[in-house]
N, C-alpha and C positions, 0 to 999 in steps of 0.2 A: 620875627622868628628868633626865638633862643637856642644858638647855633653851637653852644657850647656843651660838652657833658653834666647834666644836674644829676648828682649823687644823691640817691633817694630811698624810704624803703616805703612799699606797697602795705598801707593798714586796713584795707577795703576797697573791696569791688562792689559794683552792681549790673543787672543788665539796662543794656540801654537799647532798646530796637531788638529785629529777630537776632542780628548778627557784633552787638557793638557791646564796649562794657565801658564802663566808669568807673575809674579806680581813684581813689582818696588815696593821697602818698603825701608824704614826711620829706621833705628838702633841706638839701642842706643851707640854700642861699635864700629861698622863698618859704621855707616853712612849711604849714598844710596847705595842698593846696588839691581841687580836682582836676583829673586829662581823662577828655575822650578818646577812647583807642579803638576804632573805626575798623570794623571788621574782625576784633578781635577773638571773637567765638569760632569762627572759621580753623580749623587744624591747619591748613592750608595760611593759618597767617604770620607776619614776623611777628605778632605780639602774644601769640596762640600758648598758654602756660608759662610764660614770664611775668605775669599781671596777679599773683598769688600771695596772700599777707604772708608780711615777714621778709619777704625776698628783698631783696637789698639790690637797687638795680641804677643804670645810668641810663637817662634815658634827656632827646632833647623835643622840643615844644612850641607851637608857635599857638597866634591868639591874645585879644584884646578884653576881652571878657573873664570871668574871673572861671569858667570852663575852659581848659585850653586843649588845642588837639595836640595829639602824642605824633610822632613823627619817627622819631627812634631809637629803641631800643637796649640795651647789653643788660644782661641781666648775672649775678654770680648765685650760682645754687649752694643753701643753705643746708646744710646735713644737721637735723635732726633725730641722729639716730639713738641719742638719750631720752629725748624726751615720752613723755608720756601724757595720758588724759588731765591732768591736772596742770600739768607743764604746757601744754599745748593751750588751754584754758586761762592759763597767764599771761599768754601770748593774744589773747583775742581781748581777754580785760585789760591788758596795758595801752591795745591800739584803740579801742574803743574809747576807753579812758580820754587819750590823746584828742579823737575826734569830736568829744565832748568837750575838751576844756582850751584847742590853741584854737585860735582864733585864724584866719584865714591869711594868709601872703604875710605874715610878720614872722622872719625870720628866728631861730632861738638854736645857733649851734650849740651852745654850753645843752643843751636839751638832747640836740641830734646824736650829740656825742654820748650823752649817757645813755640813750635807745639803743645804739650801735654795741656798746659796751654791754649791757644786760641781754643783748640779743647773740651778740659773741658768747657769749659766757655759757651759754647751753651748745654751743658747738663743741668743747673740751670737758664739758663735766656735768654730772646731773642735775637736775632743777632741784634747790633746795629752795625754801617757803620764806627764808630769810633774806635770798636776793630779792625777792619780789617784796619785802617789808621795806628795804633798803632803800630798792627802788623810787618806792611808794615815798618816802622821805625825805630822798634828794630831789625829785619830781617837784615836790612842795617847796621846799628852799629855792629849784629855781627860780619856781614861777613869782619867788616873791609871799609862799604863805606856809615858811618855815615854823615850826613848831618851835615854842623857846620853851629851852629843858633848865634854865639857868634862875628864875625867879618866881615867884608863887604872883600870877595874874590879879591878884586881889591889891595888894597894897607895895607888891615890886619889891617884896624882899626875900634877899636868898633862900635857896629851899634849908631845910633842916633835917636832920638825920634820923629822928625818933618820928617825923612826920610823916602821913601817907598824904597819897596827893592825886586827884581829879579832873578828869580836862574837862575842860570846856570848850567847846567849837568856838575860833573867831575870838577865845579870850585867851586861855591858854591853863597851865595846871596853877589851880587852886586847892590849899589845905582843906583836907576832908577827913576825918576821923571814921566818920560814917559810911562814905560813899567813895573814898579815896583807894585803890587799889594798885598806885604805884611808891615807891618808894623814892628815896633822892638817889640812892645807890642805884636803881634800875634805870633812873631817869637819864643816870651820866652813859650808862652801859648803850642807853639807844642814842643817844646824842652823838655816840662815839662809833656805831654801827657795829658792835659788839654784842649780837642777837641772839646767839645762839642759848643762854641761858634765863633768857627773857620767854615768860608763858605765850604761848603764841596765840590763845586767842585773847587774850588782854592786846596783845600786840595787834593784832588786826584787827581790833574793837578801835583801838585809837587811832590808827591809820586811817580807814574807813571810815571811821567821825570829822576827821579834819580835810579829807576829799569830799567827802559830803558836802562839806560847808563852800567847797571851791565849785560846786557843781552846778549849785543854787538851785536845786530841787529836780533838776537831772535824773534821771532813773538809766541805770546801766544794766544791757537784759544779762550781761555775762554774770552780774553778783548770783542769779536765779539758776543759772548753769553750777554755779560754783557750790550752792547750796545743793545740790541734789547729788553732786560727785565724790562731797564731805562724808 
């Protein structure tokens, strides 16, 4: 039994039996991982509305299996009272996101930390389209498939100022006269997380090209939500 408190946030539930759920959560010490939480449908249960994405909860675990039973509970309630339909939809594609690309029981606090942080962040102010590009970009540097905004992928030489410039999934920005729609000037602005004057759907054309490529042919239903609320 894991007898100590695991700081965790809740990305997904499901049902499991008439009365039981299975929640997918974010750990601080084990990573993604799943807990059976036995009874939890019941109103009548300790775990009855604490098991809610986003919700940022402590809870502890026992179990040999890579399903473990939930045992108990503390949960801190998350005031979303800025958010809205698109904000709330960022919230389902960043966990979703998550549950497609970490891998099971391997730890990533530099990860947990910046969930925590983007998840704070709509408690004191309203969801701008910029945190969630941001996001999207440190996301990739953790994991190890940082975009380099520093050299043209073709032949590794610095970018140039009169150049426009093209990404490439898995290779990176290469000079494009024809097809190139960013510049070295916009390229420093996103490198430096300075978004606000950057086009924003160029911006989440290259985002979304270089998740793509981490996904490896993954399909995320929230993109499909996101298309109909644009």
């Amino acid at each position: 039994m894991h007898k100590e408190w695991e700081p965790c946030f809740v990305l997904h539930t499901r049902p499991f039996s008439d009365t039981s759920l299975i929640a997918d959560i974010f750990s601080l010490n084990h990573g993604r991982m799943s807990v059976l939480a036995k009874g939890a449908k019941k109103p009548k249960s300790k775990y009855f509305g604490h098991l809610t994405p986003f919700r940022h909860v402590r809870l502890t675990f026992s179990g040999k299996s890579d399903l473990k039973t939930l045992n108990e509970i503390d949960s801190s309630l998350i005031d979303h009272g800025n958010s809205n339909q698109l904000s709330t939809y960022s919230y389902l594609y960043i966990n979703e996101l998550l549950l497609k690309i970490l891998p099971q029981h391997i730890p990533n606090k530099e990860l947990f930390n910046l969930y925590q942080a983007f998840v704070d962040s709509f408690t004191t102010s309203t969801f701008k389209e910029e945190s969630l590009r941001c996001f999207e970009l440190d996301l990739l540097d953790v994991l190890g498939f940082g975009i380099n905004f520093d050299t043209d992928s073709l032949n590794n030489s610095n970018l140039e100022n009169d150049q426009k410039y093209q990404f490439v999934p898995e290779s990176g920005f290469r000079a494009s006269n024809d097809n190139g729609n960013f510049t070295k000037a916009e390229l420093v602005k996103v490198k430096d997380r300075e978004l606000t004057e950057i086009d924003k759907h160029k911006l989440k054309t290259l985002t979304q090209a270089a998740i793509a490529a981490c996904l490896d042919g993954k399909d995320l239903n929230s993109r499909s939500t996101f298309k109909r609320l644009s």
